[in-house]
C-alpha positions as CSV (number, residue, x, y, z in Angstrom):
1,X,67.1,180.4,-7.8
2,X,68.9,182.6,-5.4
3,X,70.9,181.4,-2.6
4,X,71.6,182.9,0.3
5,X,74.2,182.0,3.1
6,X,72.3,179.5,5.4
7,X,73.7,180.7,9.5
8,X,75.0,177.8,9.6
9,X,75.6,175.5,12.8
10,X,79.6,175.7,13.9
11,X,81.4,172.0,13.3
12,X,84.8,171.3,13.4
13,X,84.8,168.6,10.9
14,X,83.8,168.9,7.1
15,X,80.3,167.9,6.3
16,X,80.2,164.6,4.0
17,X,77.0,162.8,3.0
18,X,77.9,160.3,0.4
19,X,79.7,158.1,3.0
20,X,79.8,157.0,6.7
21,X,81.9,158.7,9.0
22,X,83.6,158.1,12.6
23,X,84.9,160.1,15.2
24,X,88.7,160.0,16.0
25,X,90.5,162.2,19.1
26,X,93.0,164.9,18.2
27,X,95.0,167.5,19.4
28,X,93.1,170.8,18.6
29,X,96.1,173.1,18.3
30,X,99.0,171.7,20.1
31,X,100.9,170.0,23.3
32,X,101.5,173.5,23.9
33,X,97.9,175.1,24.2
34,X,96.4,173.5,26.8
35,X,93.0,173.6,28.5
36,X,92.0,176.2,30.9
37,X,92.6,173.5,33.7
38,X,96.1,172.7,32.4
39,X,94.5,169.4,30.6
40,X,95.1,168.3,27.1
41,X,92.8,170.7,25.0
42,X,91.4,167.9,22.4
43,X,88.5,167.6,19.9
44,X,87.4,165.3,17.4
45,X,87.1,164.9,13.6
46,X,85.3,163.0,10.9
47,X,87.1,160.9,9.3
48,X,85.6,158.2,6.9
49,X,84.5,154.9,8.3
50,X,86.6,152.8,5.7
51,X,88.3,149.5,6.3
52,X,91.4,150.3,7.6
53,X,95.0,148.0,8.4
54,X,97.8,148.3,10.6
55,X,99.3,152.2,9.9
56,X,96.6,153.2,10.0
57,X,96.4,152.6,6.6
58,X,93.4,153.6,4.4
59,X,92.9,153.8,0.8
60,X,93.8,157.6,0.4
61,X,96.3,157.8,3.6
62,X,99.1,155.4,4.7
63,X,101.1,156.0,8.0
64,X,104.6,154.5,8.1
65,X,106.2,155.5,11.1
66,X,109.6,154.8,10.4
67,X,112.0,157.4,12.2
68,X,115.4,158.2,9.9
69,X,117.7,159.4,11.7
70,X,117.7,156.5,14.6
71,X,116.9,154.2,12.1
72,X,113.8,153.0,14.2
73,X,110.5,151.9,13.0
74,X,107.4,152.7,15.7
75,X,105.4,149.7,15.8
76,X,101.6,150.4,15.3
77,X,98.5,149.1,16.5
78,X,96.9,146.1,15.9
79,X,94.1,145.5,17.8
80,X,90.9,148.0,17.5
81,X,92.5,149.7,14.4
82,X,89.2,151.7,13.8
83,X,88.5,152.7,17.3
84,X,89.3,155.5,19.1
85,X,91.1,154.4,22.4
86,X,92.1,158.0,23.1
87,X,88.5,159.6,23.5
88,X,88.0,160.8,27.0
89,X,92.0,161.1,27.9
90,X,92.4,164.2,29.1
91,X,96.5,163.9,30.2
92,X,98.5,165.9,28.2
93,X,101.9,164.0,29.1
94,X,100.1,160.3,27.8
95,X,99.1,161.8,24.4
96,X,102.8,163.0,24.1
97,X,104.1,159.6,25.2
98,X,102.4,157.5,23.1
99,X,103.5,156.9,19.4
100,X,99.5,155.2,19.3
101,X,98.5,159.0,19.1
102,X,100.9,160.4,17.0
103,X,99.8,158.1,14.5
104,X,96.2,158.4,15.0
105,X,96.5,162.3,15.1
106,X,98.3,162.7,11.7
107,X,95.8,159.9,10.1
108,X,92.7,161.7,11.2
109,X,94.0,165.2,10.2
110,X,95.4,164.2,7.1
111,X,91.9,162.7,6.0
112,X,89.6,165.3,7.7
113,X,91.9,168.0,5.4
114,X,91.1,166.0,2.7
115,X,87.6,165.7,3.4
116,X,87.6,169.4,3.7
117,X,88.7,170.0,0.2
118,X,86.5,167.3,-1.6
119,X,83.7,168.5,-0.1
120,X,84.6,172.5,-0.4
121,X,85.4,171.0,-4.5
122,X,82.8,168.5,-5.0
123,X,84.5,166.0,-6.3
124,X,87.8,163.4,-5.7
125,X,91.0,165.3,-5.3
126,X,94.2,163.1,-6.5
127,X,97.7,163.8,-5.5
128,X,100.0,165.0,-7.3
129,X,102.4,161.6,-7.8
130,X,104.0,161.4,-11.2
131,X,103.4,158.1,-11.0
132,X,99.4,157.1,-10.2
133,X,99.5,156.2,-6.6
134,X,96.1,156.6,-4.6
135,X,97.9,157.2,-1.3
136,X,99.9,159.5,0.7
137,X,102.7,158.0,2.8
138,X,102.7,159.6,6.3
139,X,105.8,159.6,8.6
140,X,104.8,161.1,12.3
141,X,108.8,160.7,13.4
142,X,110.6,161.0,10.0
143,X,113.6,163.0,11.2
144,X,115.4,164.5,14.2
145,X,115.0,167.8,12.9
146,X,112.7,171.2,13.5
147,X,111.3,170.7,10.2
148,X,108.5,169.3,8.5
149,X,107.8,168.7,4.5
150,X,105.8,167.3,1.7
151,X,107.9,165.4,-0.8
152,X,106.3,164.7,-4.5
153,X,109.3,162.6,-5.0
154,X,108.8,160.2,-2.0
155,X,104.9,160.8,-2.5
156,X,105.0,161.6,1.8
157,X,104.8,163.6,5.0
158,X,107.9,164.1,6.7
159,X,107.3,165.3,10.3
160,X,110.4,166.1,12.5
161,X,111.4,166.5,16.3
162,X,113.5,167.9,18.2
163,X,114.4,169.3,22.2
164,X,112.9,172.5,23.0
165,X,116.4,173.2,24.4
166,X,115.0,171.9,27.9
167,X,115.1,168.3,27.1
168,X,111.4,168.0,26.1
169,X,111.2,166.7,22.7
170,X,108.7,168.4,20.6
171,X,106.7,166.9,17.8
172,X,105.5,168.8,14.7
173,X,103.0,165.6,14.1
174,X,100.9,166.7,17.0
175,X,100.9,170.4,15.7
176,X,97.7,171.0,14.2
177,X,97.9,174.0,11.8
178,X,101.6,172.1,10.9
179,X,100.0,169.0,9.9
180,X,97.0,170.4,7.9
181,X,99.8,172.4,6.3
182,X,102.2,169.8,5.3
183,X,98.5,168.1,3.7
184,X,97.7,170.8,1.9
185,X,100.8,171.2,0.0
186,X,100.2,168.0,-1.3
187,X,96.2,168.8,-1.8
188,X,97.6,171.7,-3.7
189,X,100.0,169.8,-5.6
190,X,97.4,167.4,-7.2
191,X,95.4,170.2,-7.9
192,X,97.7,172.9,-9.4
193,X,100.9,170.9,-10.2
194,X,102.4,173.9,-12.0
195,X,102.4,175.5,-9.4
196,X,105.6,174.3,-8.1
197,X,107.2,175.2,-11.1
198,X,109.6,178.4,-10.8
199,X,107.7,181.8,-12.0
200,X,106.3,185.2,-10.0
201,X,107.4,185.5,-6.6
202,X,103.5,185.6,-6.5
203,X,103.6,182.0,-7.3
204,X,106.1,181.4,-5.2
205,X,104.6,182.7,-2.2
206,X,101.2,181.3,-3.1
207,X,102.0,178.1,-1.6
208,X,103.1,178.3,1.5
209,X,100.6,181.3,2.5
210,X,97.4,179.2,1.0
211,X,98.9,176.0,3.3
212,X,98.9,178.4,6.2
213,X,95.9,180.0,5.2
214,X,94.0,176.5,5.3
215,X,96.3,175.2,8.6
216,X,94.8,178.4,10.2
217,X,91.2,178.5,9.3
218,X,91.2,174.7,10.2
219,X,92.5,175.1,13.6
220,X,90.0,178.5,14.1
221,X,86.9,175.7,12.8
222,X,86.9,174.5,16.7
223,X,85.2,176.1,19.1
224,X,87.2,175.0,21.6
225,X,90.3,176.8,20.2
226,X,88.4,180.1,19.5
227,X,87.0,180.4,23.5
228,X,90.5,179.3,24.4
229,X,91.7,182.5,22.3
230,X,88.7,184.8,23.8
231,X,89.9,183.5,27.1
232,X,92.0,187.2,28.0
233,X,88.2,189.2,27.5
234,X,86.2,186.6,28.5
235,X,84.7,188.0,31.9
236,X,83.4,185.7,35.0
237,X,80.4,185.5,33.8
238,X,81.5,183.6,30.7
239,X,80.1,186.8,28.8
240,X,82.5,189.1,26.7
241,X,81.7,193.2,26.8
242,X,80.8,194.4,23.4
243,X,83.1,197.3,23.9
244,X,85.9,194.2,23.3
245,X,84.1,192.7,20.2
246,X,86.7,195.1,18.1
247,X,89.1,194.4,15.2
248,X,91.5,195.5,17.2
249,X,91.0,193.2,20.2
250,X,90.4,190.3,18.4
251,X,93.7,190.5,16.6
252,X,95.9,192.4,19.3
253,X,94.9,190.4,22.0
254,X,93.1,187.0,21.6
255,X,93.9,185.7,18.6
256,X,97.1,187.1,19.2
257,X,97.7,185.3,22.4
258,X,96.7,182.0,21.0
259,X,99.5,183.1,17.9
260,X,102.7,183.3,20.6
261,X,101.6,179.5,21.6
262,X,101.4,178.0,18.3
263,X,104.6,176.4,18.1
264,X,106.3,178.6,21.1
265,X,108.7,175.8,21.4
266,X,110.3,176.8,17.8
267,X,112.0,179.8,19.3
268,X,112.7,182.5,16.3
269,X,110.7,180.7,14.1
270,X,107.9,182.5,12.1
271,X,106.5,178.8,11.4
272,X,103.0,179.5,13.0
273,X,102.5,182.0,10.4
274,X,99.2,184.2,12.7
275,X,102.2,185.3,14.6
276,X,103.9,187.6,11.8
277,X,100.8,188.4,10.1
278,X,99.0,189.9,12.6
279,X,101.7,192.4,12.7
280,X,101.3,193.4,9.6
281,X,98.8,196.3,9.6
282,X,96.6,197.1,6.1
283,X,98.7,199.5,4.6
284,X,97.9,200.0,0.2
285,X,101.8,199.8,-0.4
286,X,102.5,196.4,0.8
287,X,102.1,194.8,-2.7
288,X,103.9,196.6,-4.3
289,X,107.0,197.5,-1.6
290,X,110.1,196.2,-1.0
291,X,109.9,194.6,2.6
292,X,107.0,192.3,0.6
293,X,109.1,191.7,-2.6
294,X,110.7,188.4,-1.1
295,X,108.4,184.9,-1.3
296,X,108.5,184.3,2.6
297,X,107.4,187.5,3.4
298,X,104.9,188.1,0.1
299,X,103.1,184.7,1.6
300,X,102.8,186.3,4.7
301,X,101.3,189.0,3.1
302,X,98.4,186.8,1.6
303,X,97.8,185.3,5.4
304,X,97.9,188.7,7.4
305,X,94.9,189.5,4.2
306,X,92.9,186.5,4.4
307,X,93.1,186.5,8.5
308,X,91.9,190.4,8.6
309,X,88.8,189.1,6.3
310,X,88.2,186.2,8.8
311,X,88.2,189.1,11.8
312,X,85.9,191.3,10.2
313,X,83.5,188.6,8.9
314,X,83.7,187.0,12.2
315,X,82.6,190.7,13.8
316,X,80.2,191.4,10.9
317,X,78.1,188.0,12.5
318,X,78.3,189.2,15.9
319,X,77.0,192.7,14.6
320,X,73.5,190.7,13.9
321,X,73.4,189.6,16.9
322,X,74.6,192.6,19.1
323,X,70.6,193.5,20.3
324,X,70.0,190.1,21.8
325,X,73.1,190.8,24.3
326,X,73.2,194.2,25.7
327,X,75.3,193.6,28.8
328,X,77.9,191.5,26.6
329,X,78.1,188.5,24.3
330,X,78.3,184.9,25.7
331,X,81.6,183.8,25.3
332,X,80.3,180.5,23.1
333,X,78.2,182.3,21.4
334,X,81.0,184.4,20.4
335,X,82.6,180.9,19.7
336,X,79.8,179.3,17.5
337,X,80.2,182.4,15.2
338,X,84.2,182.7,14.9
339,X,83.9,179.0,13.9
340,X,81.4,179.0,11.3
341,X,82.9,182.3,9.8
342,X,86.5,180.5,10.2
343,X,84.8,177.3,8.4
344,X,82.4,179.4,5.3
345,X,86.0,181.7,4.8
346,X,88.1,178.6,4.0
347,X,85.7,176.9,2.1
348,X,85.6,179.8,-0.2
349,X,89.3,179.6,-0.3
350,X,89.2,176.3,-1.4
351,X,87.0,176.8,-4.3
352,X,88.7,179.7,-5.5
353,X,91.4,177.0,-6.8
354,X,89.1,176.1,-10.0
355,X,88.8,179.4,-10.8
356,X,92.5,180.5,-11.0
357,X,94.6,179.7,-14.3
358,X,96.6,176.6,-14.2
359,X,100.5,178.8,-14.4
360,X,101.7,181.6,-13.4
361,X,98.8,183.0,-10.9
362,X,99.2,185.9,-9.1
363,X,97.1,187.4,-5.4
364,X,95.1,189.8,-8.1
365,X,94.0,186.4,-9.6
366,X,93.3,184.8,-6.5
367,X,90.9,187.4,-5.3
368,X,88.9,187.4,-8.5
369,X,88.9,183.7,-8.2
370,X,87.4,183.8,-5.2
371,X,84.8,186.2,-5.8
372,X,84.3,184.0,-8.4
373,X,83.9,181.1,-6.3
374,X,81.2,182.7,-4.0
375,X,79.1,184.1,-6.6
376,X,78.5,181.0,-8.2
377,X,77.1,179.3,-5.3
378,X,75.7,182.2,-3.1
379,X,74.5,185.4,-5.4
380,X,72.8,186.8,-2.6
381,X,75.3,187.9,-0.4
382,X,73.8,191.0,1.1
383,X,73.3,189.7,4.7
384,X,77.1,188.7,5.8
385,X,79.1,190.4,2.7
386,X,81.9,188.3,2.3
387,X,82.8,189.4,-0.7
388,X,82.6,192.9,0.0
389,X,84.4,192.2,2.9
390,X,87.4,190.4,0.6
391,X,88.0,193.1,-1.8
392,X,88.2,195.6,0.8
393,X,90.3,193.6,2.8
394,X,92.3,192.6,0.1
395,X,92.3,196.9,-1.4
396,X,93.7,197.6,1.9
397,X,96.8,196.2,1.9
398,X,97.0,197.0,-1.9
399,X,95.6,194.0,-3.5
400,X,92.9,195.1,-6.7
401,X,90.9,192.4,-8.7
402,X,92.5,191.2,-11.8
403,X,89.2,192.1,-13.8
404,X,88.8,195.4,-13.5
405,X,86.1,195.0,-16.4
406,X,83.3,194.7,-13.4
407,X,82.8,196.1,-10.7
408,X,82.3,193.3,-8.7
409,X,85.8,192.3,-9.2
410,X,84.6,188.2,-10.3
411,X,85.6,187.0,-13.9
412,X,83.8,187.7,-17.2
413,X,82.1,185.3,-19.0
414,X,84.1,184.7,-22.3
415,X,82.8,186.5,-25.8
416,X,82.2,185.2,-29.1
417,X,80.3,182.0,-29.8
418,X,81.9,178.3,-29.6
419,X,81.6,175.5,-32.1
420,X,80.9,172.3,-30.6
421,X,81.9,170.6,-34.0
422,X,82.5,167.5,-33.8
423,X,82.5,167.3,-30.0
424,X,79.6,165.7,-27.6
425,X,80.0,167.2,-24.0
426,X,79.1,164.1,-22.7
427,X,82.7,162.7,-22.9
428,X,83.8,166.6,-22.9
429,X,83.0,165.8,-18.8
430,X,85.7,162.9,-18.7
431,X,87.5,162.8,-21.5
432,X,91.3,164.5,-22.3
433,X,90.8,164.4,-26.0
434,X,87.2,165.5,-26.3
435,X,88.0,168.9,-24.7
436,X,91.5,169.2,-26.7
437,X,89.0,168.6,-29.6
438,X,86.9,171.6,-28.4
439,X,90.1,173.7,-27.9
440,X,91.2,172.7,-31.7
441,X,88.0,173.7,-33.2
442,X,88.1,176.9,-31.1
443,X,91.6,178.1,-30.8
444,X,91.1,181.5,-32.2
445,X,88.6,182.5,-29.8
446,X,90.3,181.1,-27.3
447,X,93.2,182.7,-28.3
448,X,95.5,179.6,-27.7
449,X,99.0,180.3,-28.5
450,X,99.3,178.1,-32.4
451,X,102.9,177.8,-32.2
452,X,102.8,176.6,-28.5
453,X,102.9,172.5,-27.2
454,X,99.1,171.6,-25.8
455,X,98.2,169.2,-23.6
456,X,94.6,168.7,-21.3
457,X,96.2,168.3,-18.1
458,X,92.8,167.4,-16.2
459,X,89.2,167.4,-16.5
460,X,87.2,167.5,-13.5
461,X,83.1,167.0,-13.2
462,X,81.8,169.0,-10.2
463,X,78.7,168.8,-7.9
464,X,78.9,171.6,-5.2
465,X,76.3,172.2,-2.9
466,X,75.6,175.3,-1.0
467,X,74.6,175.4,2.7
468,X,70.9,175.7,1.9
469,X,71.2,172.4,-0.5
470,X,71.3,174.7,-3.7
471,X,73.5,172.5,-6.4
472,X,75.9,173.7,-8.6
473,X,77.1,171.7,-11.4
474,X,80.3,172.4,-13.4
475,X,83.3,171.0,-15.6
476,X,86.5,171.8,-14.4
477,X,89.3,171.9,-17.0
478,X,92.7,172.8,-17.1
479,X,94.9,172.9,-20.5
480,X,98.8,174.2,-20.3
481,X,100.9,175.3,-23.0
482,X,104.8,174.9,-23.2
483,X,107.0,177.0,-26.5
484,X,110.6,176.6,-26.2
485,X,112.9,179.7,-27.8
486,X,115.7,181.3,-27.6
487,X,116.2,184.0,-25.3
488,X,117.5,186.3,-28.3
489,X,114.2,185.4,-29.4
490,X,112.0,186.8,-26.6
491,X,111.9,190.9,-27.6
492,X,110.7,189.5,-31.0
493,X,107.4,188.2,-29.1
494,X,107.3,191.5,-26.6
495,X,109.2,189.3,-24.0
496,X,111.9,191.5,-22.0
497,X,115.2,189.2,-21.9
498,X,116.3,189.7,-18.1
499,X,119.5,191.6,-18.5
500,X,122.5,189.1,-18.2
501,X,120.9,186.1,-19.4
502,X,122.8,185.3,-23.2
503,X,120.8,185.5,-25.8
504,X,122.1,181.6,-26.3
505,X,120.5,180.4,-23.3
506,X,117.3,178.1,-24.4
507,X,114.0,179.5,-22.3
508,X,110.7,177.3,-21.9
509,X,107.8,179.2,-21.8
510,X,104.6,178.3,-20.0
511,X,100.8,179.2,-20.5
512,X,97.6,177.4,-20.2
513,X,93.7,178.2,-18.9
514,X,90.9,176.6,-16.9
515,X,88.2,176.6,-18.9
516,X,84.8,175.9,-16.7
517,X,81.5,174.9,-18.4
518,X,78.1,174.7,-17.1
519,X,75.8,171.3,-16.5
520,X,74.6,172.6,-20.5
521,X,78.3,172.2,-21.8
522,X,78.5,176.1,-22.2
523,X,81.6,177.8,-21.4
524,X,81.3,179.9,-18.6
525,X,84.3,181.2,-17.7
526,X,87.8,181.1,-19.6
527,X,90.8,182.1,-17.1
528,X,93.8,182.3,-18.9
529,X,97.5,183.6,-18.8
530,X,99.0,183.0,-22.5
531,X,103.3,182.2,-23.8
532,X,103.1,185.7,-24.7
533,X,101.3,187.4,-21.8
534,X,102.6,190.7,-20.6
535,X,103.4,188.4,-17.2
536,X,106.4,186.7,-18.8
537,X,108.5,189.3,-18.9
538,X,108.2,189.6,-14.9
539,X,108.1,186.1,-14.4
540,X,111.8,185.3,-16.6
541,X,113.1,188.3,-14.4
542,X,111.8,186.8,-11.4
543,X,113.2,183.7,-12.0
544,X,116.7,184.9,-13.3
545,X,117.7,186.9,-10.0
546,X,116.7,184.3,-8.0
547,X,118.5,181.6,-9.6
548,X,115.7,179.0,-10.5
549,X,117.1,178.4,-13.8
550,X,119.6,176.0,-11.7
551,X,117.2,174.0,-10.1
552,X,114.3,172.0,-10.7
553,X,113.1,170.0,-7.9
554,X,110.2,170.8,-6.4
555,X,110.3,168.6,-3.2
556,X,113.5,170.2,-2.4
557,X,111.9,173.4,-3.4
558,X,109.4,173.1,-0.4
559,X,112.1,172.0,1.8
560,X,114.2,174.9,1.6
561,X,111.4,177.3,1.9
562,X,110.7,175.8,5.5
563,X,114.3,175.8,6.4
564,X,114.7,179.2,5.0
565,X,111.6,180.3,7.4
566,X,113.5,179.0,10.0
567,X,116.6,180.2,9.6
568,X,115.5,184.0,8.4
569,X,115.7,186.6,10.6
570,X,112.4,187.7,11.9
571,X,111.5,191.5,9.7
572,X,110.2,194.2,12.2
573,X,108.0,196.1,10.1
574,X,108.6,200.2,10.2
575,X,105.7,202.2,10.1
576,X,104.7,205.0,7.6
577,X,106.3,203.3,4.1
């Protein structure tokens, strides 16, 4: 059957129809975009209608609100602990007051990201706890401090404050894009746990841009954001002239605008990420240049990518629609479409992340994984062109598929024929063992590393669902492989030793693949970076000048990486690299 993308109707909230939702009041940016009239600029979000205690606490999301560094705990409500006493308040100052809201806001964003990603995956998403633990602790006041993290350790969200230098007290727990952020580090974390390991500065990066890449495209899912950002072009009339529908209006002045008061309060901070990437124009030797080589600025590479696609999608929808308005666009109109293109765009983001390989990723493998994604859900994609739209965007700032085998730029279907021997897919959807069993009988033409450590590190059954009902069903398996040697050992396996590192010094070695099977238990699609890929010799190089062979903590890892975006200095792009 072929699928086309459905227009969709604009919603702020992910769609879920396996359970009952409710409504909850939240800030739909931050204290410091207001309304047009100066009031608190709010909206709402579904959140699922489960029985909830004191926190709130819910059975995937636990707020403790237990402030640090004045060793205060913030009582929390006990009455009406599923209602929504905030709907309707419009006063900007009584949401900052209240501690009520804070704790509310974080709940409901926390779970509505969720949401987002189950729903985008079709299926449960765990975290990523090395001990099973089916909730996240939340902390709205955790610190006195212009910081926020997730911590794998402490199995939480750590939101900070601090004075804005004026004696207001700013809170990142009522920053949107900073909340949804913090979540989807974790999101990411259950779903890719390797990826917190040290490797490419790819890797590195891919974190922090994906969680700003989701933190933005959430925030750009309400309407009322996007007219608040068209608000500079938006004439009396409500109506905006089509001679201002352009690329560069949308990023140079709206959007732009709406960047400089995300987080304004955080003075020298590049921690609302739109407002660095949109100065980064499409140029085909950012990859691979120097101002891009370090991970701060190679993440904001992958966001000033992803938010050019969202543009010229979002102009490609008005384009459709340009002969029903010749005297100009209505601004909500103009609205409705930035939000559905904002909501399809991240949902294809999402999905990308079972079509990557489990270590060691790179943007070249994120853009075939995406394409990827989309095709499997929505081969027709000749009316809105998303994909097309992607690699080009994506080409521009020198960014190629990592399958250059089609021209399409998605994944190959593996070759060769699979024995089944001795396996039933049946448990192959559930079961650890049952696929290692597959990946036994088959390790030749997998081409799974013999000498190498194995282990099934997930297996995932999928039901996805297009937006015109069509249903995809998929297994979703990810294996990883570890090989301990020497590094005098390494130019023996075609492994460059970094120069310095003694030959003494004992190297571990990480490959793996997501394998993905179809509702038939054939194997579709085989996404794999091996021990011995060509990538390790970049990766141990990578690593070795930038001293991760000291450290292993990954919750510190994340911390550092938002105090180092803090304390960097801002890079002023030169023009003509």
């Amino acid at each position: 059957m072929t699928t086309r993308r459905s227009n969709g109707k604009s919603r702020h909230d992910p769609v879920r129809h396996d359970v009952p939702m409710r409504q909850w009041t939240i800030l739909a940016q931050d204290p410091g975009v207001p309304a047009a009239d100066g009031s608190a600029l709010t909206t709402t979000v579904s959140v699922p209608a489960e029985r909830l205690e004191r926190g709130p606490k819910g059975h995937r999301v636990h707020v403790i609100d237990y402030d640090a560094s004045a060793d205060r705990f913030y009582r929390s409500r006990t009455t009406g602990v599923t209602s929504d006493p905030f709907a309707g308040v419009t006063d900007i100052r009584q949401l900052v007051r209240d501690p009520y809201f804070h704790q509310q806001n974080v709940y409901a964003i926390t779970m509505a990201t969720l949401c987002e990603f189950e729903g985008a995956l079709g299926r449960p998403v765990n975290w990523g706890f090395r001990d099973p633990s089916h909730q996240l602790k939340v902390s709205p006041h955790a610190f006195a401090d212009a910081n926020a993290y997730y911590s794998r350790d402490s199995e939480s969200l750590n939101f900070g404050y601090f004075s804005d230098g004026s004696g207001t007290l700013v809170f990142t727990c009522l920053s949107h894009d900073i909340v949804v952020h913090e979540t989807t580090h974790a999101l990411l974390d259950g779903l890719r746990p390797f990826y917190l390991k040290p490797s490419s500065t790819d890797q590195a990066a891919f974190h922090e841009g994906f969680s700003d890449i989701v933190a933005l495209l959430s925030v750009f899912r309400s309407e009322e954001v996007v007219q608040k950002a068209l608000a500079p072009i938006t004439q009396k009339d409500r109506r905006i002239p089509l001679g201002q529908l352009t690329e560069e209006d949308l990023t140079g002045t709206s959007i732009a605008k709406l960047a400089e008061q995300m987080g304004a309060a955080l003075e020298g901070v590049p921690a609302a990420a739109l407002r660095e990437s949109l100065k980064i124009k499409p140029d085909r030797r950012h990859y691979t240049s120097e101002p891009f080589a370090e991970e701060h600025d190679r993440g904001e590479l992958l966001v000033a990518v992803v938010v050019r696609a969202f543009v010229k999608t979002w102009l490609r929808r008005l384009a459709l629609r340009r002969d029903d308005y010749v005297g100009g666009i209505n601004v909500a109109v103009v609205a409705e479409e930035g939000a559905t293109a904002a909501r399809q765009l991240l949902r294809i983001c999402i999905r990308a992340l079972d079509y990557l390989p489990p270590v060691d990723l790179t943007f070249p493998d994120y853009l075939s994984a995406l394409l990827t994604a989309d095709l499997q859900l929505y081969p027709d994609d000749d009316k809105y062109r998303y994909r097309e739209t992607l690699t080009e965007t994506f080409a521009s700032f020198g960014i190629e598929p990592a399958n250059r085998d089609r021209a399409d730029g998605a994944w190959d279907p593996p070759c060769g024929d699979f024995s089944m021997a001795g396996t039933h897919f049946e448990r192959m959807q559930r079961d650890p063992t049952e696929v290692f069993r597959f990946i036994w009988e088959n390790r030749d033409a997998l081409c799974v590393e013999p000498n190498a450590f194995t282990r099934v590190i997930s297996v995932r059954p999928v039901v996805r669902v297009s937006n015109d009902r069509a249903i995809l069903r998929e297994t979703v398996v990810e294996y990883v492989q570890t090989l301990k040697v020497w590094a005098n050992e390494l130019a023996g396996m075609g492994i460059e030793k970094p120069d310095g590192m003694r030959g003494s010094r004992l190297i571990t070695l990480y490959g793996g693949g997501s394998l993905i099977f179809d509702e038939f238990g054939r194997l579709k699609f085989h996404i794999t970076t091996g021990v011995r890929s060509t990538r390790q010799s970049d990766r141990l190089r990578s690593l070795w000048q930038r001293g991760h062979f000291q450290s292993n903590d990954a919750s510190a890892r994340i911390a550092k990486m938002h105090r180092d975006r803090v304390l960097r200095p801002v890079q002023t792009l030169q023009e003509g690299w």
